[in-house]
MDTraj code that builds the backbone (N, CA, C; nanometers):
import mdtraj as md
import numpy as np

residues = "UNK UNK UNK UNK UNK UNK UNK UNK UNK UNK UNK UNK UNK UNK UNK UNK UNK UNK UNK UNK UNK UNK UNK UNK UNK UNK UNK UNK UNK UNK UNK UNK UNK UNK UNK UNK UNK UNK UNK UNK UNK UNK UNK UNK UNK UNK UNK UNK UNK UNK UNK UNK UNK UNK UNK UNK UNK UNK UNK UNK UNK UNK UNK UNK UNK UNK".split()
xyz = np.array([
    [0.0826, -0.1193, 0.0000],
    [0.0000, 0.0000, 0.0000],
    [0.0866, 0.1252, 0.0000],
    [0.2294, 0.1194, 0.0979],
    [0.2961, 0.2516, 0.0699],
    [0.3467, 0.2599, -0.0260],
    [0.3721, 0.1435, -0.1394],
    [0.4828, 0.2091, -0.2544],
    [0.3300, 0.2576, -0.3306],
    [0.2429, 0.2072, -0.3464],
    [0.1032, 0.2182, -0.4579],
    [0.0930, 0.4255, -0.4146],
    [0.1934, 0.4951, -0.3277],
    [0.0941, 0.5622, -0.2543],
    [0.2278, 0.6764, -0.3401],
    [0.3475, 0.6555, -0.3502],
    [0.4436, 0.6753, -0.4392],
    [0.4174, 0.8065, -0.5777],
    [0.4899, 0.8857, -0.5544],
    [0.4561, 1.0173, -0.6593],
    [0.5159, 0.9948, -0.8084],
    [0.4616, 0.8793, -0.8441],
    [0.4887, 0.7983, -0.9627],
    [0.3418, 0.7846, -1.0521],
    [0.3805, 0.8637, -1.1693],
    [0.2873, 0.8989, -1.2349],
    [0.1703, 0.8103, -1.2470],
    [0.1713, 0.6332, -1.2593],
    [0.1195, 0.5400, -1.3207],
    [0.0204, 0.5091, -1.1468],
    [0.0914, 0.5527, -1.0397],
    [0.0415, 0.4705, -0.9256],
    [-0.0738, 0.5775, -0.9062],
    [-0.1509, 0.5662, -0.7839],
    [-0.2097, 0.6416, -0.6976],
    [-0.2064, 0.7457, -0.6741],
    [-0.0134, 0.7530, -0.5670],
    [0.0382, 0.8575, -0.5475],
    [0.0604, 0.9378, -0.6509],
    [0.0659, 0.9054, -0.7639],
    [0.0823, 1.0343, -0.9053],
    [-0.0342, 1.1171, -0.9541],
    [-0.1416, 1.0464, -0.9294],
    [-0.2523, 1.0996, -0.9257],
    [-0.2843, 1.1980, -0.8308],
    [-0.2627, 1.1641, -0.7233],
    [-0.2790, 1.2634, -0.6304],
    [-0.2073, 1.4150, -0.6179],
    [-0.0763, 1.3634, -0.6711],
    [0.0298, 1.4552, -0.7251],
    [-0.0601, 1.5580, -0.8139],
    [-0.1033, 1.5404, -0.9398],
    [-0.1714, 1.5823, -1.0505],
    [-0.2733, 1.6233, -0.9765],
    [-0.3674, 1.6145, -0.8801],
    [-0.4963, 1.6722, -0.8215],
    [-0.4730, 1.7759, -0.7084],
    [-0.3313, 1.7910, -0.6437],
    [-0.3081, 1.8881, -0.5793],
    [-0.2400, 1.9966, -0.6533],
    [-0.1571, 1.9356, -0.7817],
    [-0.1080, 2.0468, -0.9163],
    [-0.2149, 2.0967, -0.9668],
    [-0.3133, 2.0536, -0.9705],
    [-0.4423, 2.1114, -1.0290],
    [-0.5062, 2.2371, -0.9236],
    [-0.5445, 2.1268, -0.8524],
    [-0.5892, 2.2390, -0.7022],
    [-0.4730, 2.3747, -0.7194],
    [-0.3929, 2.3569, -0.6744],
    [-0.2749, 2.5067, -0.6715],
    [-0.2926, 2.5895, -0.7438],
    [-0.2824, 2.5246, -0.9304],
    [-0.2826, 2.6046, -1.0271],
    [-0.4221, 2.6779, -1.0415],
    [-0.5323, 2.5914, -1.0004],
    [-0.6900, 2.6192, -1.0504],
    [-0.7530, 2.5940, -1.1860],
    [-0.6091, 2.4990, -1.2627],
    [-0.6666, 2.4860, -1.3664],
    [-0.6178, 2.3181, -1.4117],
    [-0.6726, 2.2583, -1.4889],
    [-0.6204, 2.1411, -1.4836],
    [-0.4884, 2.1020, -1.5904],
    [-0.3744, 2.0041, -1.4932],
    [-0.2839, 2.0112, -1.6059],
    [-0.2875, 1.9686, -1.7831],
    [-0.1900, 2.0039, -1.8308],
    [-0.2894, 1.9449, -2.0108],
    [-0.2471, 1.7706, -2.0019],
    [-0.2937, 1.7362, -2.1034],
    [-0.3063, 1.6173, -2.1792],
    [-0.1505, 1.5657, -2.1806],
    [-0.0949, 1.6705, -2.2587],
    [0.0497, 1.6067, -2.2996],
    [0.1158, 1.6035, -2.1884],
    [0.1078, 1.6791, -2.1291],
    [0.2565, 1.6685, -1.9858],
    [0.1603, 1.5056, -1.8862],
    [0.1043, 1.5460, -1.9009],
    [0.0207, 1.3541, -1.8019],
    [0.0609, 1.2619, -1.8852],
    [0.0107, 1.2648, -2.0254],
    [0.0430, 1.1272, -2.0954],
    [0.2500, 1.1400, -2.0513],
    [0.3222, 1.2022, -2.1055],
    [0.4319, 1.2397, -2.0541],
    [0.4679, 1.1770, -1.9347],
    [0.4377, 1.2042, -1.8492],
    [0.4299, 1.1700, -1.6895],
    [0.3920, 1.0125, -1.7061],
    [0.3142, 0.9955, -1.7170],
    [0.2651, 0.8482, -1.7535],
    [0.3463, 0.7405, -1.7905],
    [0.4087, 0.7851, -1.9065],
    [0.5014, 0.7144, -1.9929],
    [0.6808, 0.6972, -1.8893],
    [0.6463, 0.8016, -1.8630],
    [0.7903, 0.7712, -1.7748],
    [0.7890, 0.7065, -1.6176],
    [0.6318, 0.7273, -1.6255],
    [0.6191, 0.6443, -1.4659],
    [0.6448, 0.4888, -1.4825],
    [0.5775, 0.4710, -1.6428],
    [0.5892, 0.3165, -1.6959],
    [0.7359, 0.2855, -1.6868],
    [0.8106, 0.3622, -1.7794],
    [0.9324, 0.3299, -1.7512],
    [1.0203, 0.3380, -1.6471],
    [1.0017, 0.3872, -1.5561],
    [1.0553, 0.3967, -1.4146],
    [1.0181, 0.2365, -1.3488],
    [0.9002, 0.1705, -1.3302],
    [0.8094, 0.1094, -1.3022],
    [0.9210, -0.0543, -1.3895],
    [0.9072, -0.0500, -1.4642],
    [0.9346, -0.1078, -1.6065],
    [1.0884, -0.1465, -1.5786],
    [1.1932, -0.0417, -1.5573],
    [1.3291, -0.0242, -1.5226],
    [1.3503, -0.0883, -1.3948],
    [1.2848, -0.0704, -1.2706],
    [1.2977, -0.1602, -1.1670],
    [1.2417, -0.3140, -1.1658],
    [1.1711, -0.3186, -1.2531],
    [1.0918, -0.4403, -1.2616],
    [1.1972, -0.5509, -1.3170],
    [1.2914, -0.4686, -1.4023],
    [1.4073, -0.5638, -1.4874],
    [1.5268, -0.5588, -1.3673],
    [1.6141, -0.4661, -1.2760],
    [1.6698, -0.4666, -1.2164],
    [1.6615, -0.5547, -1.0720],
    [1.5456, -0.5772, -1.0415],
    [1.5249, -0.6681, -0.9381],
    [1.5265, -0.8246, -1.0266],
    [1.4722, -0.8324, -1.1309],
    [1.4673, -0.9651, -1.2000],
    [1.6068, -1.0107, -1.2460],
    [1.7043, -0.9301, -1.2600],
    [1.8024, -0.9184, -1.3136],
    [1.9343, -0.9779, -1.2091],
    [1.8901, -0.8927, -1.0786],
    [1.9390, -0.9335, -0.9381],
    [1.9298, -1.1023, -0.9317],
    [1.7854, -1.1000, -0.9148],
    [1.7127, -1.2307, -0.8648],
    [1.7978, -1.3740, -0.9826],
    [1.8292, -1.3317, -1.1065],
    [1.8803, -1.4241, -1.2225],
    [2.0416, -1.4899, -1.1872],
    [2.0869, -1.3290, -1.1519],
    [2.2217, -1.3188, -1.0822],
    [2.2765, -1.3937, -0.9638],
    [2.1593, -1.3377, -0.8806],
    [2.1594, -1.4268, -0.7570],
    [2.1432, -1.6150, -0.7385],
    [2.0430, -1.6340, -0.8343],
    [2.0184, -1.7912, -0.8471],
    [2.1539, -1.8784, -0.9489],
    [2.2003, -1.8106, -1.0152],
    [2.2901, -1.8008, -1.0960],
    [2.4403, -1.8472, -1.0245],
    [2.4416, -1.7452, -0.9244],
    [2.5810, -1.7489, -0.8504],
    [2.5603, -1.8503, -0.7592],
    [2.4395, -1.8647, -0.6734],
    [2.4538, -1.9933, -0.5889],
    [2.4429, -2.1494, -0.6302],
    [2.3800, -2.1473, -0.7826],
    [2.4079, -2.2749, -0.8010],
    [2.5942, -2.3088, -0.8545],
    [2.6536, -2.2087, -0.9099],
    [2.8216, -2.1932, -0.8742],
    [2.8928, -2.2298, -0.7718],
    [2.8164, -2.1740, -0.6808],
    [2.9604, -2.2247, -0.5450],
    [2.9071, -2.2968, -0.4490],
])
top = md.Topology()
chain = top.add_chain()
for i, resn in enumerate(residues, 1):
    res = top.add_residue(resn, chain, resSeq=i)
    for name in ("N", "CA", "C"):
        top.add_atom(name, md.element.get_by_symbol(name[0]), res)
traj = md.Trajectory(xyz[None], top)
């Protein structure tokens, strides 16, 4: 529940991000900078998803070695 809560465009917390940027400004942010935001939350999201799998390959990898 705390990472879902995360100022990462794709989660929760990014949303919320975007609804208090809204609130402040009084106007809502555009289209392109969210899809924007979006796309890089994926890839943020996307980038750790391979680095822990990558670990985990590494890791099973090396202990059947020694």
């Amino acid at each position: 529940a705390v990472f879902n809560l995360l100022p990462i465009p794709v989660l929760d917390g990014g949303h919320l991000v975007f609804a208090l940027v809204e609130k402040l400004q009084g106007k809502a942010v555009k289209d392109r900078v969210r899809e924007y935001a979006t796309y890089a939350g994926y890839a943020l999201i996307l980038g750790l998803l391979v680095i822990a799998f990558w670990n985990d390959i590494k890791m099973f990898i090396l202990s059947k070695w020694m």
